[in-house]
DSSP file (Angstrom, degrees, kcal/mol; ACC not computed):
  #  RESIDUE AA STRUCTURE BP1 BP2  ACC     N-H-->O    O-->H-N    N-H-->O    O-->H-N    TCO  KAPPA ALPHA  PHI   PSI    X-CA   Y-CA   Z-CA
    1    1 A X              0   0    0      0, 0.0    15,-0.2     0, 0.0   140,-0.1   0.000 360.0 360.0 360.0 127.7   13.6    5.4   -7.3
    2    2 A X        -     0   0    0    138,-0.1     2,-0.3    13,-0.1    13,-0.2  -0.367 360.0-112.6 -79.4 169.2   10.2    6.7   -6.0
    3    3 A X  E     -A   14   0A   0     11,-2.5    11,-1.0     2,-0.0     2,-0.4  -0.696  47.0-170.0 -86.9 125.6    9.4   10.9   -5.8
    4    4 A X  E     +A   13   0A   0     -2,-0.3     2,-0.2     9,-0.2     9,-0.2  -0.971  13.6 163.0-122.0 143.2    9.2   11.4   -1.5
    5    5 A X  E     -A   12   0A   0      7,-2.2     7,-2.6    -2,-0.4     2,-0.3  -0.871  19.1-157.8-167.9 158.2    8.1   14.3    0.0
    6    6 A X  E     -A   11   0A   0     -2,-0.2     2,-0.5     5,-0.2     5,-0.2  -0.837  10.8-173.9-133.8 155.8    6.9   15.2    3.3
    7    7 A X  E >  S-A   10   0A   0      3,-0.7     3,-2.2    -2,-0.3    -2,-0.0  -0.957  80.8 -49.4-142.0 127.3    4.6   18.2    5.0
    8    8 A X  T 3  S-     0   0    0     -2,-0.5     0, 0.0     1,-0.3     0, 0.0  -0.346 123.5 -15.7  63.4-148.1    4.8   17.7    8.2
    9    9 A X  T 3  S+     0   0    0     -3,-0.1    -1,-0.3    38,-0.1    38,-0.2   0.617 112.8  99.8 -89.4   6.3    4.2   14.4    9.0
   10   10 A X  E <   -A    7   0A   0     -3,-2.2    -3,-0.7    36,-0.1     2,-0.3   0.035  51.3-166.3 -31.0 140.6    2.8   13.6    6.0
   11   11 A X  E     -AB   6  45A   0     34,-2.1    34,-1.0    -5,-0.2    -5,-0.2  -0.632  11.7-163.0-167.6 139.5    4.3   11.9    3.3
   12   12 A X  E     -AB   5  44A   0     -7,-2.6    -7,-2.2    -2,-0.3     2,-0.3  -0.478   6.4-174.8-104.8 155.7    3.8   11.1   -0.1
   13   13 A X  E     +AB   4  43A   0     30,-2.6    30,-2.1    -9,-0.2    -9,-0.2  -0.852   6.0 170.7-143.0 149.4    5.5    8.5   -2.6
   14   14 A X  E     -AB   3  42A   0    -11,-1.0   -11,-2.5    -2,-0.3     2,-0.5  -0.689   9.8-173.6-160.1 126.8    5.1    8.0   -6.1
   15   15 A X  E     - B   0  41A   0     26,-2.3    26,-4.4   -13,-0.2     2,-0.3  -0.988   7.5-171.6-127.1 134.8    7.0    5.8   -8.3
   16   16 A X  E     - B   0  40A   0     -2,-0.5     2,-0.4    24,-0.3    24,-0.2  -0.949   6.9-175.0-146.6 119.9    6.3    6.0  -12.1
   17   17 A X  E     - B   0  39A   0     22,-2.9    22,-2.7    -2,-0.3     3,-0.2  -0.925  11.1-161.7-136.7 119.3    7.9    3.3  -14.7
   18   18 A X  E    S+     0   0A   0     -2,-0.4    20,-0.2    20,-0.3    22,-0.1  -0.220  88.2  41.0 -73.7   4.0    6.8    4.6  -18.2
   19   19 A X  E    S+     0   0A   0     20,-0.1    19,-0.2    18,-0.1    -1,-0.1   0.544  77.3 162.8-158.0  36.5    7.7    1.1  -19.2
   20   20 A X  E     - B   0  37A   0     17,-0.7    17,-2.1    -3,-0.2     2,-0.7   0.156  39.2-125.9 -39.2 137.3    6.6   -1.3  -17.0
   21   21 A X  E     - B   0  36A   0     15,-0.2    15,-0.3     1,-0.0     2,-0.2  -0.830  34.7-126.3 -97.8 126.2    6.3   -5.0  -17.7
   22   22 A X        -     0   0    0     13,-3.9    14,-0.0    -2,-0.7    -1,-0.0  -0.316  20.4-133.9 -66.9 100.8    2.7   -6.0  -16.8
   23   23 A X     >  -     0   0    0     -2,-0.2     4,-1.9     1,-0.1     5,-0.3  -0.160  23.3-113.4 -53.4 157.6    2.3   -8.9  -14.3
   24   24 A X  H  > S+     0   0    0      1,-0.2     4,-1.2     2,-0.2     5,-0.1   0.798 119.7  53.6 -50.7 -38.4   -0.2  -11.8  -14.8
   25   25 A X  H  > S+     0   0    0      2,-0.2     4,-2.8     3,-0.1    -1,-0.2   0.838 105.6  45.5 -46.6 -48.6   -1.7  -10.2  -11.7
   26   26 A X  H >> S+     0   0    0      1,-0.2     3,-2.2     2,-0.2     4,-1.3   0.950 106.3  61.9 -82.3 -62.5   -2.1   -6.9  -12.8
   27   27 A X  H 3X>S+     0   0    0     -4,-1.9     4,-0.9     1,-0.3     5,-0.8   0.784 115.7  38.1 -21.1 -53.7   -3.6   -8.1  -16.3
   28   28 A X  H 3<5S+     0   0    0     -4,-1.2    -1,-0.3    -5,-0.3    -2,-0.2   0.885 117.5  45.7 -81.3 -27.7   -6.1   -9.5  -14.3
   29   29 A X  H <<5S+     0   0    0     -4,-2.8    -1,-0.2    -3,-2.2    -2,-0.2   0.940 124.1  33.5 -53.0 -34.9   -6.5   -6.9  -11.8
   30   30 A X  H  <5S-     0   0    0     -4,-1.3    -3,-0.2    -5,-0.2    -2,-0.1   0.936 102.8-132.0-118.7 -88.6   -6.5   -4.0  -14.1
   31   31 A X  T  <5 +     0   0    0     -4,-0.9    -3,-0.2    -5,-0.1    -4,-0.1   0.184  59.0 129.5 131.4  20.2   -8.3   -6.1  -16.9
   32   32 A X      < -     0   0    0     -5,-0.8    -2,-0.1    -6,-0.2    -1,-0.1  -0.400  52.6-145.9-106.3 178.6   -5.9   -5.1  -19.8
   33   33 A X        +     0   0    0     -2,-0.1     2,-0.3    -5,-0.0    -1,-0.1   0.108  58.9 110.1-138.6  25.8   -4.1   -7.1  -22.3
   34   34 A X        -     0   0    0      1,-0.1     3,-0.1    -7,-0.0   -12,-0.1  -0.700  54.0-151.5 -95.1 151.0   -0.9   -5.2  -22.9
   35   35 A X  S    S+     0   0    0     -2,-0.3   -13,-3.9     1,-0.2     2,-0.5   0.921  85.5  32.5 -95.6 -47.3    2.5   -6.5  -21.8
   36   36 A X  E     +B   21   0A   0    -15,-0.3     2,-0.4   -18,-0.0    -1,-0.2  -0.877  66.0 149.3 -90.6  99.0    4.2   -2.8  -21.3
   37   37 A X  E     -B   20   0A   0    -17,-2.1   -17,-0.7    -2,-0.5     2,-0.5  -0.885  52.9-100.4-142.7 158.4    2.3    0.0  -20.3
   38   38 A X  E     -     0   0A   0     -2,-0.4    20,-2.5   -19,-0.2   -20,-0.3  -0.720  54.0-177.9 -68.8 121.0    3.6    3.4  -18.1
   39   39 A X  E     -BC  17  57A   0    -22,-2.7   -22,-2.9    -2,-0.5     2,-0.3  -0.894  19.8-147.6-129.8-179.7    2.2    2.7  -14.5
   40   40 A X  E     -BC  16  56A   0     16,-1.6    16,-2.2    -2,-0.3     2,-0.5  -0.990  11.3-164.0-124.1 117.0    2.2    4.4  -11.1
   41   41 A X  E     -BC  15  55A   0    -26,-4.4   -26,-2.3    -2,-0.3     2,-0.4  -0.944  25.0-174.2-100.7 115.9    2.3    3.3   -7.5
   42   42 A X  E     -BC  14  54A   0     12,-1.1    12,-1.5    -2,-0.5     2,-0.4  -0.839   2.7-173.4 -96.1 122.0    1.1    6.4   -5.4
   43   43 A X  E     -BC  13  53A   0    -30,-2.1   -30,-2.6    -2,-0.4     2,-0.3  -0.996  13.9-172.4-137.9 146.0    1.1    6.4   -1.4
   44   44 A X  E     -BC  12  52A   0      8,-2.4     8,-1.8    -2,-0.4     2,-0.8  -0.995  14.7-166.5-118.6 117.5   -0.2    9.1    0.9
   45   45 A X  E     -BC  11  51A   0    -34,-1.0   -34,-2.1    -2,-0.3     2,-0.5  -0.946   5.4-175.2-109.2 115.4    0.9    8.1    4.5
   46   46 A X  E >>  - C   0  50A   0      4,-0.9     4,-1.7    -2,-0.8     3,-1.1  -0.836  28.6-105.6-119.1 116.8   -0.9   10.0    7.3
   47   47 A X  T 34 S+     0   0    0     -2,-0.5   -38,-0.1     1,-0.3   -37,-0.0  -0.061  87.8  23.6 -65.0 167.2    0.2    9.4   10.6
   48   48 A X  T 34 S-     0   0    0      2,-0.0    -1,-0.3     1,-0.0    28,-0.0  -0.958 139.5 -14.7 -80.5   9.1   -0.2    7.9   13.7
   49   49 A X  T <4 S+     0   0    0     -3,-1.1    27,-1.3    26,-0.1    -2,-0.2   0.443 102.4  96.6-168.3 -22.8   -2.9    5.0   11.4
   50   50 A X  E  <  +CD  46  75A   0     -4,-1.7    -4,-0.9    25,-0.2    25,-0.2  -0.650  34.3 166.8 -99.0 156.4   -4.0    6.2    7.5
   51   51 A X  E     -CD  45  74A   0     23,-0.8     2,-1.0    -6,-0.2    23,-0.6  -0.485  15.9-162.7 179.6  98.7   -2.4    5.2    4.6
   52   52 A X  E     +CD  44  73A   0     -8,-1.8    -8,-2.4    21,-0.2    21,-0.2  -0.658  12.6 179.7 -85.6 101.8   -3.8    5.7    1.0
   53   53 A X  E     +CD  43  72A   0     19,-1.7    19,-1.8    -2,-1.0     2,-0.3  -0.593   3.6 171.4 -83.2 165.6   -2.3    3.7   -1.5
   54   54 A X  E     -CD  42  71A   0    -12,-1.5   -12,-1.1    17,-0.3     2,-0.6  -0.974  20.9-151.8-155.5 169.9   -3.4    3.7   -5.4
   55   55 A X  E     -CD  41  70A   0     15,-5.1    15,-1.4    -2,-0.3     2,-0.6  -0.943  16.8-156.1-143.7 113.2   -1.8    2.1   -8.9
   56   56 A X  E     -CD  40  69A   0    -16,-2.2   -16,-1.6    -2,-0.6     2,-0.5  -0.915   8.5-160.6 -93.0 128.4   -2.6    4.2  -12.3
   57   57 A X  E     -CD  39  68A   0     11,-1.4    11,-3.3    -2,-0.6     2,-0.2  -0.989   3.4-156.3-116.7 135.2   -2.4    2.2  -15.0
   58   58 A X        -     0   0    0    -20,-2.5     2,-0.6    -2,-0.5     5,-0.2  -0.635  17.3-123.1-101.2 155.0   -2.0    3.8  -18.2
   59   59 A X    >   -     0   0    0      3,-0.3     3,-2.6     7,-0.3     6,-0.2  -0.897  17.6-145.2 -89.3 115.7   -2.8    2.6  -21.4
   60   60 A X  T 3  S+     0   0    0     -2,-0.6    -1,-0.1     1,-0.3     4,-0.1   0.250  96.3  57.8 -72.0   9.1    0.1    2.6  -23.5
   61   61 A X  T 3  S+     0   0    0      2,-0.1    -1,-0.3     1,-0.0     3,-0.1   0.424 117.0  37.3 -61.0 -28.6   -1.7    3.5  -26.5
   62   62 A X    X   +     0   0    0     -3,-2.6     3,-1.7     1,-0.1    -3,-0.3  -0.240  62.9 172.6-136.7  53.6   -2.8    6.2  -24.8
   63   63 A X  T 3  S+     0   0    0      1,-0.2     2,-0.9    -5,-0.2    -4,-0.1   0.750  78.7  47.8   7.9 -79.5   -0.4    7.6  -22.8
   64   64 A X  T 3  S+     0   0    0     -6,-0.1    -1,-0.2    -3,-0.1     2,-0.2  -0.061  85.6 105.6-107.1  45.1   -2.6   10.8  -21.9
   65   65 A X  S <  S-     0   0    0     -3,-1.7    -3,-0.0    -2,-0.9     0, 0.0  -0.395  87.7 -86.2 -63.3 158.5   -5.6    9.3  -21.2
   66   66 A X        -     0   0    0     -2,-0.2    -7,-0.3    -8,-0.0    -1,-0.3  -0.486  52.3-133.1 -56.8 159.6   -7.1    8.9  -17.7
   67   67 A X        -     0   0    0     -9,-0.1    -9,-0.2    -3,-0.1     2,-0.1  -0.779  17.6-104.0-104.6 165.5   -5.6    5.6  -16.3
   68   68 A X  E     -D   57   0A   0    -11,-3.3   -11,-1.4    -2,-0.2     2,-0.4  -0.441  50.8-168.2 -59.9 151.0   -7.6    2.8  -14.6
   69   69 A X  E     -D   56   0A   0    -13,-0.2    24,-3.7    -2,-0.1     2,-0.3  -0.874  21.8-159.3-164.0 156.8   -6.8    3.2  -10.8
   70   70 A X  E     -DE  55  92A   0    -15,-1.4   -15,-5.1    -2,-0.4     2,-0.2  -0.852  12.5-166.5-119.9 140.9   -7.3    1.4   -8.1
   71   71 A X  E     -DE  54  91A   0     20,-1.3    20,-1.3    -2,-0.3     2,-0.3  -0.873   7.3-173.5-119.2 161.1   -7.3    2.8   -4.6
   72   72 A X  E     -DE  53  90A   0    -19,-1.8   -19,-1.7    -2,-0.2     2,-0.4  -0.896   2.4-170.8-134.5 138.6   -7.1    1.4   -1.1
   73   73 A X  E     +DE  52  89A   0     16,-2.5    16,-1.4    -2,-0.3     2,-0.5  -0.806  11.7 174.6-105.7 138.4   -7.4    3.2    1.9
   74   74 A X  E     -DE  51  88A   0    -23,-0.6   -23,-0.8    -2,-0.4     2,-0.3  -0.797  10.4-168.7-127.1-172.8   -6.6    1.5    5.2
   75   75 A X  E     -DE  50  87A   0     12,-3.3    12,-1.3    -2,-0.5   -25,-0.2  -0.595  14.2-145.3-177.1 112.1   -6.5    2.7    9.0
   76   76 A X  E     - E   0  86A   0    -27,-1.3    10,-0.2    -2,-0.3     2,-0.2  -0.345  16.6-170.1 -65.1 139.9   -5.2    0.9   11.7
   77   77 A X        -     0   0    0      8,-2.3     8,-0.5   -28,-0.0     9,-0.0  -0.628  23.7-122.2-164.5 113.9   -6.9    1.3   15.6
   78   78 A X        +     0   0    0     -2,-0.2     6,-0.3     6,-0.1     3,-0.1  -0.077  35.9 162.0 -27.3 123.3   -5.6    0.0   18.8
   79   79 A X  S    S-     0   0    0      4,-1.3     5,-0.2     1,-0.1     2,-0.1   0.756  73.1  -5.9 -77.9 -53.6   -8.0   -2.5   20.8
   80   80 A X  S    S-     0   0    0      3,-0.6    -1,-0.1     0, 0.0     0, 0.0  -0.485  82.5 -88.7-120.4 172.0   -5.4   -3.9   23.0
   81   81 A X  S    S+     0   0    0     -2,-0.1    -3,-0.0     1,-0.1     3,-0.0   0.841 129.0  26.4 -87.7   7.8   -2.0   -3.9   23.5
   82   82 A X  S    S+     0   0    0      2,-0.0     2,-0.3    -4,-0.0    -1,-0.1   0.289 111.8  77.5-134.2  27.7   -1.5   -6.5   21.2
   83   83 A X        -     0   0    0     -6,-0.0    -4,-1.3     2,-0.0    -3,-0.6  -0.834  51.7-160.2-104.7 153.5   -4.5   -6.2   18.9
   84   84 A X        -     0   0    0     -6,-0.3     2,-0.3    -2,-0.3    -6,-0.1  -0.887  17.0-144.5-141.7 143.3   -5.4   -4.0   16.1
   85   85 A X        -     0   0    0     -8,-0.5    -8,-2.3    -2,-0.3     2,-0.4  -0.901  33.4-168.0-114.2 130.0   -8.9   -3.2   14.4
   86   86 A X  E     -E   76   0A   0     -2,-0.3     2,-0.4   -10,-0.2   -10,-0.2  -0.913   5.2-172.4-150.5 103.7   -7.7   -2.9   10.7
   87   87 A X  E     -E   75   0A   0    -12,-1.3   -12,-3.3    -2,-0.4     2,-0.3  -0.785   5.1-170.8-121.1 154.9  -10.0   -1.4    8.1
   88   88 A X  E     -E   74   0A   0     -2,-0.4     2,-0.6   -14,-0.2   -14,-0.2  -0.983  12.6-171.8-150.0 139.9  -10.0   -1.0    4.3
   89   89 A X  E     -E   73   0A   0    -16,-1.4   -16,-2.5    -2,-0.3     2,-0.2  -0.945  14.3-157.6-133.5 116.8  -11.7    0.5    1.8
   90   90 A X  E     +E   72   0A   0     -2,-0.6     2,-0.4   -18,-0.2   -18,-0.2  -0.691  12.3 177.5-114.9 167.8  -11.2   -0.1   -2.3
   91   91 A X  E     +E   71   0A   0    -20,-1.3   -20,-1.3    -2,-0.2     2,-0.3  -0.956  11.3 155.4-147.6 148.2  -11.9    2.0   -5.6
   92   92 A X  E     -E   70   0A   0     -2,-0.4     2,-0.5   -22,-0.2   -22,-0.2  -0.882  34.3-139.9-160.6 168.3  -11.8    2.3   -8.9
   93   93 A X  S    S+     0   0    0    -24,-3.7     2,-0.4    -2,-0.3   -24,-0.1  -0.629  79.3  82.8-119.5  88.7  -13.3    3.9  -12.0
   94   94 A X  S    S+     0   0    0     -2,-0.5   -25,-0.0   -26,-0.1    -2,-0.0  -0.731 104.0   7.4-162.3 148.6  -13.1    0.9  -14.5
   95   95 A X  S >  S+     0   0    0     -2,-0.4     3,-0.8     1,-0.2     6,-0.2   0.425  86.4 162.3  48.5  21.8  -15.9   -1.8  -14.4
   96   96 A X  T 3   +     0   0    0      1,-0.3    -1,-0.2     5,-0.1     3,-0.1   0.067  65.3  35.0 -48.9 147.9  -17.9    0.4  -11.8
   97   97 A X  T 3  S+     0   0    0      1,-0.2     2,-1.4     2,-0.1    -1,-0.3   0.818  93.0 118.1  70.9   6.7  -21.6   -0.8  -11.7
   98   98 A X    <>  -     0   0    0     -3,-0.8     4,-3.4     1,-0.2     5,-0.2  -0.737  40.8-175.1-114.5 111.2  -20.3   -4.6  -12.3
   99   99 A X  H  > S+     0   0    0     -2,-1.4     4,-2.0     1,-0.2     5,-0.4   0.992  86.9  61.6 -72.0 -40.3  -21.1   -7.3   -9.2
  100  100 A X  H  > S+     0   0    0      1,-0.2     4,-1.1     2,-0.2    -1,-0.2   0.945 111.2  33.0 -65.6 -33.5  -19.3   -9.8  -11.0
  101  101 A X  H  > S+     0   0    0     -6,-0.2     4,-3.0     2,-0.2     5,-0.3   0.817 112.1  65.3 -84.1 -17.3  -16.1   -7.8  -10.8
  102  102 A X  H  X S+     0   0    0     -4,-3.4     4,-1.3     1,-0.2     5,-0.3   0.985 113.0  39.8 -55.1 -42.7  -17.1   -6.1   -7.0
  103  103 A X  H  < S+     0   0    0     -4,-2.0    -1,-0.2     1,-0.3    -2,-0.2   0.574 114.1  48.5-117.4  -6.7  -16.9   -9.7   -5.8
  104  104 A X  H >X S+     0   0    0     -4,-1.1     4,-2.4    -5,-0.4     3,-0.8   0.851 117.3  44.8 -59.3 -65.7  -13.8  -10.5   -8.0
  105  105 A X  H 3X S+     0   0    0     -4,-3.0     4,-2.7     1,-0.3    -2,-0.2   0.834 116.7  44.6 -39.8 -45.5  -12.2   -7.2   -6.5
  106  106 A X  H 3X S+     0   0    0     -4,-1.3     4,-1.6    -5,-0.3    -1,-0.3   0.686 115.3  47.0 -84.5 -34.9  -13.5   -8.2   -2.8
  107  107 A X  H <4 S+     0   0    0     -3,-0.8    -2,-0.2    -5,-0.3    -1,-0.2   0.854 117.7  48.0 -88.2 -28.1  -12.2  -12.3   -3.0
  108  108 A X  H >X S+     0   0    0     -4,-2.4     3,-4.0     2,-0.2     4,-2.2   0.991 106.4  55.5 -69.7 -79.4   -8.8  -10.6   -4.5
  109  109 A X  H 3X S+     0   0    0     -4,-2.7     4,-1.2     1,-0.3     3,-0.3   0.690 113.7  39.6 -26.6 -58.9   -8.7   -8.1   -1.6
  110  110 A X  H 3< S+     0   0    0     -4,-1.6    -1,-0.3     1,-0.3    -2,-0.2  -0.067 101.5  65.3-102.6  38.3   -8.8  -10.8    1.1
  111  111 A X  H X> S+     0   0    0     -3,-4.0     3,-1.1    -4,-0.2     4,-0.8   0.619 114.5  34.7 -75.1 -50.5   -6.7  -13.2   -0.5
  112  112 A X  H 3X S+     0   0    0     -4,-2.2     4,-1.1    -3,-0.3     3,-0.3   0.821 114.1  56.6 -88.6 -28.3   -3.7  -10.2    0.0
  113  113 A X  H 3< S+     0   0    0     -4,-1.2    -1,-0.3    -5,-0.3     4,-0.1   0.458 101.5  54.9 -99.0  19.3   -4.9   -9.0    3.1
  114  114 A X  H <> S+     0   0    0     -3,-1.1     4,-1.9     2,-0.2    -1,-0.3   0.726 103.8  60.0-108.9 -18.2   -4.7  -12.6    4.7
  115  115 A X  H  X S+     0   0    0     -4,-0.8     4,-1.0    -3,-0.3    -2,-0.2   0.741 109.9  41.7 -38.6 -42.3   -1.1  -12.5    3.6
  116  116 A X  H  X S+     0   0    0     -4,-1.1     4,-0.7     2,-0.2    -1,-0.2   0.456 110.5  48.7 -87.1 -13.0   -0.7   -9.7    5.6
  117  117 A X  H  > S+     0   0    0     -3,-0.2     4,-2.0     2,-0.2     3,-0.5   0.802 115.6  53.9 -93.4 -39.2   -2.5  -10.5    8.6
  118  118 A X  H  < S+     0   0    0     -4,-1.9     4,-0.4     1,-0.2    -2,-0.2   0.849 113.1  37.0 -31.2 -53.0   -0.4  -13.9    8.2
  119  119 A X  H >X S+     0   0    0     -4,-1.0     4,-1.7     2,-0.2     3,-0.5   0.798 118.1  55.2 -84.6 -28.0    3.0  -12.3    8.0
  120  120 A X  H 3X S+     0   0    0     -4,-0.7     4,-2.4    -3,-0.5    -2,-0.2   0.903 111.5  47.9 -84.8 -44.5    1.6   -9.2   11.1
  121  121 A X  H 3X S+     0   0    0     -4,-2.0     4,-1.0     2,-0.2    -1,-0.3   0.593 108.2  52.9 -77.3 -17.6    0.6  -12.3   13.4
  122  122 A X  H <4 S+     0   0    0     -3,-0.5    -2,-0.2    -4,-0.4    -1,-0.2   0.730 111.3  53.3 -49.2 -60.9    4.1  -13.9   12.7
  123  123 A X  H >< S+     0   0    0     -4,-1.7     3,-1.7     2,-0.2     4,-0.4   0.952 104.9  44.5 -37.1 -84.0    5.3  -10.8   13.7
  124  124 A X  H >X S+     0   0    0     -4,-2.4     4,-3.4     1,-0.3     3,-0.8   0.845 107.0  62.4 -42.7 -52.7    3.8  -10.2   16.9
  125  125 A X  T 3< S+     0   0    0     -4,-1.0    -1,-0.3     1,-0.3    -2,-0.2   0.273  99.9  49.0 -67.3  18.9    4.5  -13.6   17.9
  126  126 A X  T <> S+     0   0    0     -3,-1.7     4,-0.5    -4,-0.2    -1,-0.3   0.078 114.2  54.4-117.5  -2.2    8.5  -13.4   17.8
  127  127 A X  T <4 S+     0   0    0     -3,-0.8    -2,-0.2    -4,-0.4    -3,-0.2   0.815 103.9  50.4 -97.6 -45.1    7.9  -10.1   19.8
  128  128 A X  T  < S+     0   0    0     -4,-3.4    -3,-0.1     1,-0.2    -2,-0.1   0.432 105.7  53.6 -84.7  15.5    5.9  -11.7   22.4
  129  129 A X  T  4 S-     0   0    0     -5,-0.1    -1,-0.2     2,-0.1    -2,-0.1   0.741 116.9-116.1 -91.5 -33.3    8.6  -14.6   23.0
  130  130 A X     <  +     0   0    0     -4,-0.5    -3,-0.1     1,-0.2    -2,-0.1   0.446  65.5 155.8 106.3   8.7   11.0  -11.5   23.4
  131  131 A X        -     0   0    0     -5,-0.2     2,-0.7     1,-0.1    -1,-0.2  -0.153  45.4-116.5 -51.8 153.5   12.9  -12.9   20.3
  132  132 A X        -     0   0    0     -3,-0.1     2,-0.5     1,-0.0    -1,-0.1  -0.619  30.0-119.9-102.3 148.2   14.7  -10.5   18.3
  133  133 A X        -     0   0    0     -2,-0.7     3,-0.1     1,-0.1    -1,-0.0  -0.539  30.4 -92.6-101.4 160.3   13.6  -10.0   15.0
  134  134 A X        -     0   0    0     -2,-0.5    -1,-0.1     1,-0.1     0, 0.0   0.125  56.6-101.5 -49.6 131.4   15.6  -10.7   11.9
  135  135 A X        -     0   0    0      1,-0.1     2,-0.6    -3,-0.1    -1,-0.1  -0.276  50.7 -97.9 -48.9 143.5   17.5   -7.0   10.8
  136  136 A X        -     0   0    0     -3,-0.1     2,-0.3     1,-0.1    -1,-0.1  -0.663  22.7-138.0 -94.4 127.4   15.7   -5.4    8.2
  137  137 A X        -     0   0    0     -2,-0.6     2,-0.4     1,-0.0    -1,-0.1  -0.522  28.9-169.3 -74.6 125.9   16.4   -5.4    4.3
  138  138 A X        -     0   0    0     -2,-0.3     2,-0.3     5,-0.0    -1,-0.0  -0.701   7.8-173.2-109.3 169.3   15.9   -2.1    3.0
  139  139 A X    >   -     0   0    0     -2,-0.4     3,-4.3     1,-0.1    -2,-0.0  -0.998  38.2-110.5-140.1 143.1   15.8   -1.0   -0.5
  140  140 A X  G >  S+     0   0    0     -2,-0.3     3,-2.0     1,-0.2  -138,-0.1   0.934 114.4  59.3 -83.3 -21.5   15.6    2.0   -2.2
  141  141 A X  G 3  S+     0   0    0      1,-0.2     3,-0.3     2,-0.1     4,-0.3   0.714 105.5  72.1 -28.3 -16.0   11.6    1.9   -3.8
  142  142 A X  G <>  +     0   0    0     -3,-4.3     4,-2.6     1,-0.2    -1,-0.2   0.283  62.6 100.1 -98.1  24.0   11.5    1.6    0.3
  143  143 A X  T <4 S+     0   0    0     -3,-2.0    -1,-0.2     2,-0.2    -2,-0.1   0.670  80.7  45.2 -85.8   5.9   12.5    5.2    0.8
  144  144 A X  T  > S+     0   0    0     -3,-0.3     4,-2.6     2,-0.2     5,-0.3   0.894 114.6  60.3 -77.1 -64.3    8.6    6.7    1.7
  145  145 A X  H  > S+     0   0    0     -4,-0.3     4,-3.0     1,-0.3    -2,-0.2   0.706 104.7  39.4 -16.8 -78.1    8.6    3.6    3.7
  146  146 A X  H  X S+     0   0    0     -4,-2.6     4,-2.3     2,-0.2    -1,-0.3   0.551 106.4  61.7 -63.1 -28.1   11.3    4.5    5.6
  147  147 A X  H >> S+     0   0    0      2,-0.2     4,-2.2     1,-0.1     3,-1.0   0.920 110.6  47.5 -66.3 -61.7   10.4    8.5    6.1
  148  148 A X  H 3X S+     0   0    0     -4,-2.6     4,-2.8     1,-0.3     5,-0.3   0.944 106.6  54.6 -51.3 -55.0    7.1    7.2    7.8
  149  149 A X  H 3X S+     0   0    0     -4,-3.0     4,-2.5    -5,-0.3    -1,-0.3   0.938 110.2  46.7 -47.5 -37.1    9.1    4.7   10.0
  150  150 A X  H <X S+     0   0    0     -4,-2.3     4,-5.0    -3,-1.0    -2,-0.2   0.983 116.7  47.3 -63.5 -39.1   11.4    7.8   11.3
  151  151 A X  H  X S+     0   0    0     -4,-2.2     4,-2.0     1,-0.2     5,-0.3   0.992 109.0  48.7 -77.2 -42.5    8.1    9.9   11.9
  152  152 A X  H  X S+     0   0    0     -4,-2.8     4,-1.0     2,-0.2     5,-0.3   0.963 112.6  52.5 -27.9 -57.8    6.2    7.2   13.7
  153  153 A X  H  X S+     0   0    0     -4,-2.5     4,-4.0    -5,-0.3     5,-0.2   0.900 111.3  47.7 -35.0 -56.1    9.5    7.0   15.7
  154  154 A X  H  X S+     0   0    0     -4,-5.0     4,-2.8     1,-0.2    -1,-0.2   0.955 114.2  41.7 -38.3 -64.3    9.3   10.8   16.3
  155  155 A X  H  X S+     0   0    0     -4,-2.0     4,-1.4     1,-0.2    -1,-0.2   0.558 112.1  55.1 -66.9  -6.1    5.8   11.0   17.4
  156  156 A X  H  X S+     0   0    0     -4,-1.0     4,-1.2    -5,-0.3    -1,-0.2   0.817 114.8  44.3-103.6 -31.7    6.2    7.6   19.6
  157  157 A X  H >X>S+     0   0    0     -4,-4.0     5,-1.4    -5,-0.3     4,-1.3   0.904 115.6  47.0 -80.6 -19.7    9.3    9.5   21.4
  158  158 A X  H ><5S+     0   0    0     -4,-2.8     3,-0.8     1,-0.2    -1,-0.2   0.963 111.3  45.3 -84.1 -34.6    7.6   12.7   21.8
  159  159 A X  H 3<5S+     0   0    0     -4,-1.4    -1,-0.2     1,-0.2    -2,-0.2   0.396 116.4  53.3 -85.5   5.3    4.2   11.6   23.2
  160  160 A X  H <<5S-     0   0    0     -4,-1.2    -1,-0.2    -3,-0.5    -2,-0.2   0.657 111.6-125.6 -82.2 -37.4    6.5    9.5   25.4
  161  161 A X  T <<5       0   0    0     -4,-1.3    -3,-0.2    -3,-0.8    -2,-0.1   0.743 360.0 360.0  81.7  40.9    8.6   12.5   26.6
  162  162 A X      <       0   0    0     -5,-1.4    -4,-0.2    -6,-0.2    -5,-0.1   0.125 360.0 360.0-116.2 360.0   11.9   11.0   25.7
C-alpha cells in the first residue's frame, strides 16, 4: 500500500517493496543484473498540470547506498478544448555523460509515452461520441491517484462556483 499525504493540494505517494522482483524492463532501464532488489516508486502531484514521478532502485547489496533513479517530470497545458500541450522532462544520475544511453533513454521514453497518448486519444474519443465510459477499476497502489482525482474535482467545482 503506498505512504499518501497531502498539503494542501499537494500530494505525495511513495510505495517502497524492500523485495521487489526486478522486471526485464527495469533490468534494462536501470541497467542492473539482480533479480530482487528494494525499490521505490515516488510521486509528487501538483495541481491543476505538474506531476513528478521517480523510481529508486536500490542495490540490494547495498541497501544504504544511493540508488539509481530515474525521474520524470511532466505538465499538461490546455490549447483547446479538446487538446493538450504535454511536456516531459527525464533524469537520472547513472550513465550521465553517455549519448548512447541519452538516446536509449529518449527511444524508451517515446515508446511509453505513445502508449499513453494512444490510450488519452481513445479516451477523448468515447467522450466526444457522448459515450459513457467503462466504470473505473480502482486498486489500492491507486490511492495517491485517487486523492488528486478528488482535488482536481475540488478545484474544477470551485473555479466553477458550484
Amino acid at each position: 500500500m503506498p505512504e499518501v499525504s497531502q498539503e494542501g493540494p499537494w500530494i505525495k505517494s511513495r510505495w517502497f517493496d524492500p523485495h521487489e522482483k526486478i522486471s526485464p524492463f527495469f533490468h534494462m532501464l536501470f541497467d542492473v543484473d539482480y533479480e530482487i532488489a528494494p525499490r521505490a516508486l515516488v510521486g509528487h502531484f501538483h495541481p491543476p498540470a505538474t506531476h513528478v514521478v521517480w523510481i529508486e532502485m536500490y542495490d540490494p547489496k547495498a541497501p544504504n547506498e544511493k540508488p539509481r533513479v530515474l525521474r520524470v517530470a511532466l505538465a499538461f497545458t490546455p490549447e483547446t478544448e479538446t487538446t493538450t500541450h504535454w511536456f516531459w522532462a527525464e533524469s537520472r544520475n547513472f550513465h550521465q555523460k553517455d549519448a548512447a544511453w541519452d538516446a536509449f533513454a529518449t527511444d524508451t521514453s517515446w515508446a511509453i509515452q505513445d502508449q499513453d497518448f494512444y490510450a488519452i486519444e481513445a479516451i477523448e474519443a468515447l467522450l466526444q461520441t457522448g459515450s459513457e465510459l467503462p466504470e473505473e477499476v480502482r486498486f489500492k497502489a491507486d490511492a495517491g491517484i485517487m486523492r488528486a482525482r478528488r482535488v482536481m474535482n475540488q478545484i474544477i467545482r470551485q473555479e466553477s462556483g458550484q
